[in-house]
FIMAR-906785 format. One record per atom (N, C-alpha, C): chain; atom name; x negated, y, z negated. Coordinates in Angstrom, 1 decimal, m for minus. Atoms other than C-alpha are relative to their C-alpha. Example, Ala and Ser with C-alpha at 12.3 -4.5 7.8 and 13.67 -1.06 7.14 Angstrom:
% residues 2
+--------+-------+--------+--------+--------+
| chaine | atome |     c1 |     c2 |     c3 |
+--------+-------+--------+--------+--------+
|      A |     N |   m0.9 |   m1.2 |    0.0 |
|      A |    CA |  m12.3 |   m4.5 |   m7.8 |
|      A |     C |   m0.9 |    1.2 |    0.0 |
|      A |     N |    0.9 |   m1.1 |    0.0 |
|      A |    CA |  m13.7 |   m1.1 |   m7.1 |
|      A |     C |    0.8 |    1.1 |   m0.8 |
+--------+-------+--------+--------+--------+
END
This chain:
% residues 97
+--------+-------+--------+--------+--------+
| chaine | atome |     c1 |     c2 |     c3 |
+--------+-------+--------+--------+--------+
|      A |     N |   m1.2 |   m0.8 |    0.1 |
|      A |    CA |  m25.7 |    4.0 |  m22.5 |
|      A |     C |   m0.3 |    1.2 |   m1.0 |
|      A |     N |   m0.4 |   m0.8 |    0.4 |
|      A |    CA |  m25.0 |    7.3 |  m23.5 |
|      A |     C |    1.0 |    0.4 |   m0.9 |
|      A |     N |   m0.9 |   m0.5 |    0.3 |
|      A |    CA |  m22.8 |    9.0 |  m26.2 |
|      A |     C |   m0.2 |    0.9 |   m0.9 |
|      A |     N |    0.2 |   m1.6 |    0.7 |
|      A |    CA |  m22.6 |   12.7 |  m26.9 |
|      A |     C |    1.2 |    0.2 |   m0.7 |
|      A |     N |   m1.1 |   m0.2 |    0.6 |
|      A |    CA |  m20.1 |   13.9 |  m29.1 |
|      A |     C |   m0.6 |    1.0 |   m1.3 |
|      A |     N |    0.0 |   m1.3 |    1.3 |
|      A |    CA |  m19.5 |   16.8 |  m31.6 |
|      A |     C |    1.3 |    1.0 |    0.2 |
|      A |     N |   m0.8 |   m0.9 |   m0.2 |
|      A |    CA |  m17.3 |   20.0 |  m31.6 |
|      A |     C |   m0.1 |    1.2 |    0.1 |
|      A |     N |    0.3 |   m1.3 |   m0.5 |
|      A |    CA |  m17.0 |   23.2 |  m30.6 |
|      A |     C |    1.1 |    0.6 |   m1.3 |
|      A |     N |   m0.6 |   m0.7 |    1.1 |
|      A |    CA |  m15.7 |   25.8 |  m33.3 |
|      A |     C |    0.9 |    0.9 |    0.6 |
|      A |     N |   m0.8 |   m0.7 |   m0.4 |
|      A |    CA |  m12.7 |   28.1 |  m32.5 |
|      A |     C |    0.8 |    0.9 |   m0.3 |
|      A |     N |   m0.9 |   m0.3 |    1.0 |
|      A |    CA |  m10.5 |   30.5 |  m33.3 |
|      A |     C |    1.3 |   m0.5 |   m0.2 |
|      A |     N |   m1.2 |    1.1 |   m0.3 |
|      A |    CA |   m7.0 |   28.7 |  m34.2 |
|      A |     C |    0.7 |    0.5 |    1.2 |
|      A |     N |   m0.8 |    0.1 |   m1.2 |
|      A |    CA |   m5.1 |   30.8 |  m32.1 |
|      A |     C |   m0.8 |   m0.1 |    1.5 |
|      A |     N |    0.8 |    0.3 |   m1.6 |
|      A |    CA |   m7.4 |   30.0 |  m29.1 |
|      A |     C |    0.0 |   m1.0 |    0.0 |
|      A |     N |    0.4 |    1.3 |    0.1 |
|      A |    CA |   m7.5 |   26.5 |  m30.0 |
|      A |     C |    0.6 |   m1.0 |    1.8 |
|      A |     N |   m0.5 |    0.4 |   m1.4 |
|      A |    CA |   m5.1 |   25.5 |  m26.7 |
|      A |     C |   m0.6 |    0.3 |    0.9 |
|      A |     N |    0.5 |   m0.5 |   m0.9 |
|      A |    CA |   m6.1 |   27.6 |  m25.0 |
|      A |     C |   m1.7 |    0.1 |    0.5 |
|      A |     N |    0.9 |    0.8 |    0.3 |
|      A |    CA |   m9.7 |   26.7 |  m25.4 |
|      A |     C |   m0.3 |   m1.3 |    1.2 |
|      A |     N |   m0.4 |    1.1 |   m0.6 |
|      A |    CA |   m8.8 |   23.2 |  m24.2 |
|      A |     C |    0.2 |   m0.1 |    1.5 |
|      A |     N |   m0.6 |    0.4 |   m1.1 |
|      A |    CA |   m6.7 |   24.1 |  m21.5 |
|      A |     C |   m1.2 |    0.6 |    1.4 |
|      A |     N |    0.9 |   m0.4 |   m0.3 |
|      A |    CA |   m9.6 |   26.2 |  m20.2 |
|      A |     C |   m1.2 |   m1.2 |    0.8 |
|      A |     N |    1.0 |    1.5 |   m0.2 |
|      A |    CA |  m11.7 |   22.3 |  m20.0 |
|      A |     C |    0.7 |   m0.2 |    0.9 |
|      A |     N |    0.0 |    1.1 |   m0.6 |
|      A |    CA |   m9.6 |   20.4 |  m17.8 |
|      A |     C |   m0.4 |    0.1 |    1.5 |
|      A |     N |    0.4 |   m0.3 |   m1.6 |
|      A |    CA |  m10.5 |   21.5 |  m14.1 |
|      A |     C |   m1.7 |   m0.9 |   m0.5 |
|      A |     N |    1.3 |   m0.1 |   m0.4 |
|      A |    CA |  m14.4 |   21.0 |  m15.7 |
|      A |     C |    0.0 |   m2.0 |   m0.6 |
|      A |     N |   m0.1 |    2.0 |    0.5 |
|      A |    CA |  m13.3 |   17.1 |  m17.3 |
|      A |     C |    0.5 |   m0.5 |    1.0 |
|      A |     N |   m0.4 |    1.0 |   m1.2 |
|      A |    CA |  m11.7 |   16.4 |  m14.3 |
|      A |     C |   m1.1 |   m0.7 |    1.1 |
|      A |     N |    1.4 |   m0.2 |   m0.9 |
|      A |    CA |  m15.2 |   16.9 |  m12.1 |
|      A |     C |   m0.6 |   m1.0 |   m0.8 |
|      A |     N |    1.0 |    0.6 |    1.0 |
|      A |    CA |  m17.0 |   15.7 |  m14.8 |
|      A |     C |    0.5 |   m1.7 |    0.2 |
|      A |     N |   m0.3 |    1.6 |   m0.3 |
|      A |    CA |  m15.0 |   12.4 |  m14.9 |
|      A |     C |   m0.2 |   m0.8 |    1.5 |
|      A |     N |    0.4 |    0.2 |   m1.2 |
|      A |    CA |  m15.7 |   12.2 |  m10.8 |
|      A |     C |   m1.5 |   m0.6 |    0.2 |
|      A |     N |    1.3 |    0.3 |   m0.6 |
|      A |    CA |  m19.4 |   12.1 |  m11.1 |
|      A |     C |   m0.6 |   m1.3 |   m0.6 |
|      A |     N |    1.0 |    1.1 |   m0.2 |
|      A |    CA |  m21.6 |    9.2 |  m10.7 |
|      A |     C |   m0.6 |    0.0 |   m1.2 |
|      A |     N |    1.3 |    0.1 |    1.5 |
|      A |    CA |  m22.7 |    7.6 |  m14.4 |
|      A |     C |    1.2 |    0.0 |   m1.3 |
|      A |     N |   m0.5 |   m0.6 |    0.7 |
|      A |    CA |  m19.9 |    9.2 |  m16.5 |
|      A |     C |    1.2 |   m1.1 |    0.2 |
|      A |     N |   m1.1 |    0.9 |    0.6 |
|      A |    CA |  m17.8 |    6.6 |  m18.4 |
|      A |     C |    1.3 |    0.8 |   m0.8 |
|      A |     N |   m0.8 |   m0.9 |    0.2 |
|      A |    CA |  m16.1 |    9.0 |  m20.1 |
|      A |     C |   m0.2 |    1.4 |   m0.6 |
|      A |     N |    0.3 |   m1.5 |    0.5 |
|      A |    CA |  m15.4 |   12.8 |  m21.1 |
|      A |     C |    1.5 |    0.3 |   m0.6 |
|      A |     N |   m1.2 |   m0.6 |    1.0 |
|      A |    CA |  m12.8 |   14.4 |  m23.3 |
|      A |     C |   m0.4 |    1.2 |   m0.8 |
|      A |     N |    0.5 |   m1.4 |    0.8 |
|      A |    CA |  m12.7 |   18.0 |  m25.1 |
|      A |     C |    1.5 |   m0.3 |   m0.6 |
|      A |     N |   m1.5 |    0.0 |    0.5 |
|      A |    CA |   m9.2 |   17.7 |  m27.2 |
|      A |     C |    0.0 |    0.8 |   m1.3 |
|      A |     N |    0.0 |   m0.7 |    1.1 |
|      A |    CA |   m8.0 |   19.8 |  m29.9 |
|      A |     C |    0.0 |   m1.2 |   m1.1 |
|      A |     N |   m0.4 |    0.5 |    1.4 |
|      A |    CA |   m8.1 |   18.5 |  m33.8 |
|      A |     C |    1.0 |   m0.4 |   m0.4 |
|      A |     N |   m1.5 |    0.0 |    1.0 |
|      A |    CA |   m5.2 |   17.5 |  m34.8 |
|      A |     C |    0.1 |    0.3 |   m1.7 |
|      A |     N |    0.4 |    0.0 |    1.8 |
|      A |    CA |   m6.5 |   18.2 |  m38.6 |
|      A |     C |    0.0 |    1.4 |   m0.1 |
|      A |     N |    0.8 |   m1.0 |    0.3 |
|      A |    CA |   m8.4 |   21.4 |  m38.0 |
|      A |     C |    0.4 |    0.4 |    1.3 |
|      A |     N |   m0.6 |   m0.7 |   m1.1 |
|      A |    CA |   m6.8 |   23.8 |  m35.9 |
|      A |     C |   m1.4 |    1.3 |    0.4 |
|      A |     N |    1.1 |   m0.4 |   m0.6 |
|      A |    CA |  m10.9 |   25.5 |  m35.4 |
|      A |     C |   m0.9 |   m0.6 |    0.4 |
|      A |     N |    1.0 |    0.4 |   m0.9 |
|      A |    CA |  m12.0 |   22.6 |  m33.9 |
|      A |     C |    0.4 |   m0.6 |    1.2 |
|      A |     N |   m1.0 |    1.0 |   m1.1 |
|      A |    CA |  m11.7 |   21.1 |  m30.6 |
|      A |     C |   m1.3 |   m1.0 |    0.1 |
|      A |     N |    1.0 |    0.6 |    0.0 |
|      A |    CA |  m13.6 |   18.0 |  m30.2 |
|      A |     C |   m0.4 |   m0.8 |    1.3 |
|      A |     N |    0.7 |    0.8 |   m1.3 |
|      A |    CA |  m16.2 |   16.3 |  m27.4 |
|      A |     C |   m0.6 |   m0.8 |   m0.3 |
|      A |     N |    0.6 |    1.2 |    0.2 |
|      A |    CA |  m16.7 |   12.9 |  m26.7 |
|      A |     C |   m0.2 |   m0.5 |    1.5 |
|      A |     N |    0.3 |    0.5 |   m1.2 |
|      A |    CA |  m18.4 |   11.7 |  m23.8 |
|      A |     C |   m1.2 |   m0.9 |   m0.1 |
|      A |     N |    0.7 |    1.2 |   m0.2 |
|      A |    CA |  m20.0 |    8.6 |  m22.6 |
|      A |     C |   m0.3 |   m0.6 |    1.4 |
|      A |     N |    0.9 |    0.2 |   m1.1 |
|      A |    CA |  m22.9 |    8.1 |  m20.2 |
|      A |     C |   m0.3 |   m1.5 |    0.4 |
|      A |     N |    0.2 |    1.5 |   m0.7 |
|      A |    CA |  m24.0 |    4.6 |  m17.9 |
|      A |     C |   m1.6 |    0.3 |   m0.6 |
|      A |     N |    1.2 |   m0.1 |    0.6 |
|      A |    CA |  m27.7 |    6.2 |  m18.5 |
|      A |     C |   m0.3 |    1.3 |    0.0 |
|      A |     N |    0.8 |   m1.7 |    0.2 |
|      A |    CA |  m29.9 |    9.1 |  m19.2 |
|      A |     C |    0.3 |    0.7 |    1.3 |
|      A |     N |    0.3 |   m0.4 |   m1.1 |
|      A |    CA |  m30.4 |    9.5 |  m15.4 |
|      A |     C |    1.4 |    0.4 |    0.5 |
|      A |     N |   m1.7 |   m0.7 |   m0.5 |
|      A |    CA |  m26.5 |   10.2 |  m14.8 |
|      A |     C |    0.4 |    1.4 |   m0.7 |
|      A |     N |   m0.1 |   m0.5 |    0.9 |
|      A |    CA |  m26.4 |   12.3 |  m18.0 |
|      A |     C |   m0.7 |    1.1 |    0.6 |
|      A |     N |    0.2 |   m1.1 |   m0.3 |
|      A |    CA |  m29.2 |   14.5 |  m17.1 |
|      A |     C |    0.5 |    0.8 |    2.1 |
|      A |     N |   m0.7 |   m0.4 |   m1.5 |
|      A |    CA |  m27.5 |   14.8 |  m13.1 |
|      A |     C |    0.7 |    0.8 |   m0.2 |
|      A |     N |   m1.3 |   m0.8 |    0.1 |
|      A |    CA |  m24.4 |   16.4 |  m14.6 |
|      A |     C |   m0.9 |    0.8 |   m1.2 |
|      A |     N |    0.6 |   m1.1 |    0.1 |
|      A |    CA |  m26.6 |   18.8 |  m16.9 |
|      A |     C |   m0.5 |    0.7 |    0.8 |
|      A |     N |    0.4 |   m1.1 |   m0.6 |
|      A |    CA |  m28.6 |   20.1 |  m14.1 |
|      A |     C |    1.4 |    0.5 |    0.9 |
|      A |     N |   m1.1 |   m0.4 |   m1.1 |
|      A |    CA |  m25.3 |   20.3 |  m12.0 |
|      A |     C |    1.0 |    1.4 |   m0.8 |
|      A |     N |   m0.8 |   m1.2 |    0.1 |
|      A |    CA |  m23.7 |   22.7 |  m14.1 |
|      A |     C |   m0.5 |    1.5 |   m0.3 |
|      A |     N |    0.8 |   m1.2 |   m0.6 |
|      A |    CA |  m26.0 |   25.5 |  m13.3 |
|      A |     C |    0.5 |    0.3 |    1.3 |
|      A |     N |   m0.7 |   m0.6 |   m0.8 |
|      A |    CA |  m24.0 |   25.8 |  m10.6 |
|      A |     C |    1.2 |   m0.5 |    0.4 |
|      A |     N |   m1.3 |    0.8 |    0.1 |
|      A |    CA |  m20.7 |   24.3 |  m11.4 |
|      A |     C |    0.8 |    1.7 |   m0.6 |
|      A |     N |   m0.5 |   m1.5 |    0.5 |
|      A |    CA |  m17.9 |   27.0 |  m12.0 |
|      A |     C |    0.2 |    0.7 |   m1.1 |
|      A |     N |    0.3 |   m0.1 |    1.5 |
|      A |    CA |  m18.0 |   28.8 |  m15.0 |
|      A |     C |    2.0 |    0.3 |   m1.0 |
|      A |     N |   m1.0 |   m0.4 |    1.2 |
|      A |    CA |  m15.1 |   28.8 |  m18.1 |
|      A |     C |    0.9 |    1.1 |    0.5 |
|      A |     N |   m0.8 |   m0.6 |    0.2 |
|      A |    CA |  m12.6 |   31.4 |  m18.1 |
|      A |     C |    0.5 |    0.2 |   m1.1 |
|      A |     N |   m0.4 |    0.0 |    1.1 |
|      A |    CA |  m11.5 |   30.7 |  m21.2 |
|      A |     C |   m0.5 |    0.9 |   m1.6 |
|      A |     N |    1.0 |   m0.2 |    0.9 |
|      A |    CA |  m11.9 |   31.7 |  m24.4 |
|      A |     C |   m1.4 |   m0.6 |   m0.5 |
|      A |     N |    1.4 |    0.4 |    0.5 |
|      A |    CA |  m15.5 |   31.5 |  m26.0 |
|      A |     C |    0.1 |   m1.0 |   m1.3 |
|      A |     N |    0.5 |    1.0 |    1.3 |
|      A |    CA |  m16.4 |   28.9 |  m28.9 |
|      A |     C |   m0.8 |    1.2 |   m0.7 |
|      A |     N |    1.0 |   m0.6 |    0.9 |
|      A |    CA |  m17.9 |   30.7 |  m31.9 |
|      A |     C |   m1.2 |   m1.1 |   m0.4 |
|      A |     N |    1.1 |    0.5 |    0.5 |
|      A |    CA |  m20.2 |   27.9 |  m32.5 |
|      A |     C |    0.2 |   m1.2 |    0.3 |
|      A |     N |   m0.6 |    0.8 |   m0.5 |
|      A |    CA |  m20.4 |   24.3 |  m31.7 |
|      A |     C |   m1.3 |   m0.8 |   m0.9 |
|      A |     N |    0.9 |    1.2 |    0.0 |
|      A |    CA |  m22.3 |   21.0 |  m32.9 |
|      A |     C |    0.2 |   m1.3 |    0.7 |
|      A |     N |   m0.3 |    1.0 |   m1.6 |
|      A |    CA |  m23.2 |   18.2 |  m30.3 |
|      A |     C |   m1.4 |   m0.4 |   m0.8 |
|      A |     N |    0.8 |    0.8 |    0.1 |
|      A |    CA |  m25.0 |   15.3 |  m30.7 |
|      A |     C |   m0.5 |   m1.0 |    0.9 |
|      A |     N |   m0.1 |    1.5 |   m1.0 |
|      A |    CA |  m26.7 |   12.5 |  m28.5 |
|      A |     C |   m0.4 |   m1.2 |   m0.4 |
|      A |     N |    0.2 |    1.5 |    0.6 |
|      A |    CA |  m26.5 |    8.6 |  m29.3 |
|      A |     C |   m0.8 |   m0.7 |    0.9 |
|      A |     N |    0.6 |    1.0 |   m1.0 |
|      A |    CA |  m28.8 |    6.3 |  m27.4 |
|      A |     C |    0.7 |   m0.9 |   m0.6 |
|      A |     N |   m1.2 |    1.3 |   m0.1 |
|      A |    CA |  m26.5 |    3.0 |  m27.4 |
|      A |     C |   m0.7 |   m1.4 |    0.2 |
|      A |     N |    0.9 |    1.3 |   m0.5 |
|      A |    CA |  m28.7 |   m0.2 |  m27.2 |
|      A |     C |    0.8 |   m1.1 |    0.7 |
|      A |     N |   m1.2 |    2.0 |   m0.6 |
|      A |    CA |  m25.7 |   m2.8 |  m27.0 |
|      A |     C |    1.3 |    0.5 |   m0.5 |
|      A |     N |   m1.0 |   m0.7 |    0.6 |
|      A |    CA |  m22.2 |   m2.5 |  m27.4 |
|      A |     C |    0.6 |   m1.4 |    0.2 |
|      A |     N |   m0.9 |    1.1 |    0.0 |
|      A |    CA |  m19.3 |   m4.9 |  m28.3 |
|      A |     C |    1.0 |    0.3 |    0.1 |
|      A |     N |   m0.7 |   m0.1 |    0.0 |
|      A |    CA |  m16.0 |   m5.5 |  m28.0 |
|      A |     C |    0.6 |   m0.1 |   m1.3 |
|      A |     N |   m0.8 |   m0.2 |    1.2 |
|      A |    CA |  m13.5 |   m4.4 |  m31.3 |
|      A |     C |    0.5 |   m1.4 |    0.2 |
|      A |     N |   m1.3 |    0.9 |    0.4 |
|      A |    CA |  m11.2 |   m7.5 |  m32.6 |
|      A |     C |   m0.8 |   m1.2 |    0.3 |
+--------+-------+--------+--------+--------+
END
């Protein structure tokens, strides 16, 4: 398993707008083959960040939905000034409690 996660930088007042800009590409995104989960949400803390958390089955699904969005539709939205993204290789996972 897969898990990317980090945030994209913003200006506040784009912060919604931003977001709302994601969901047509998290809805797709959550369709394809691999993709356990995706999310872009604003901060509730930090009104210049919005944050991404997504979680792949394996590499091989992961890099499917990078090459796919070379011709997936593009944003509209406002731009991010800057962003950090990370990726976790996952060995094992457990259940909380």
């Amino acid at each position: 398993m897969l898990i990317v996660a980090g945030h994209f930088e913003v200006d506040p007042a784009d912060q919604a707008a931003f977001v709302e800009s994601k969901v047509d590409a998290m809805k797709r995104t959550r369709a394809e083959a691999g993709c356990l989960e995706y999310a872009m949400t604003a901060d509730p803390l930090d009104p210049t960040r919005v944050l991404l958390f997504e979680r792949w089955a394996d590499q091989a699904s992961f890099d499917a939905h990078m090459a796919g969005l070379a011709t997936a539709p593009k944003s509209t939205g406002p731009a991010p000034k800057g962003f950090s993204v990370s990726i976790f290789d996952v060995a094992a996972e457990r259940p909380f409690g």
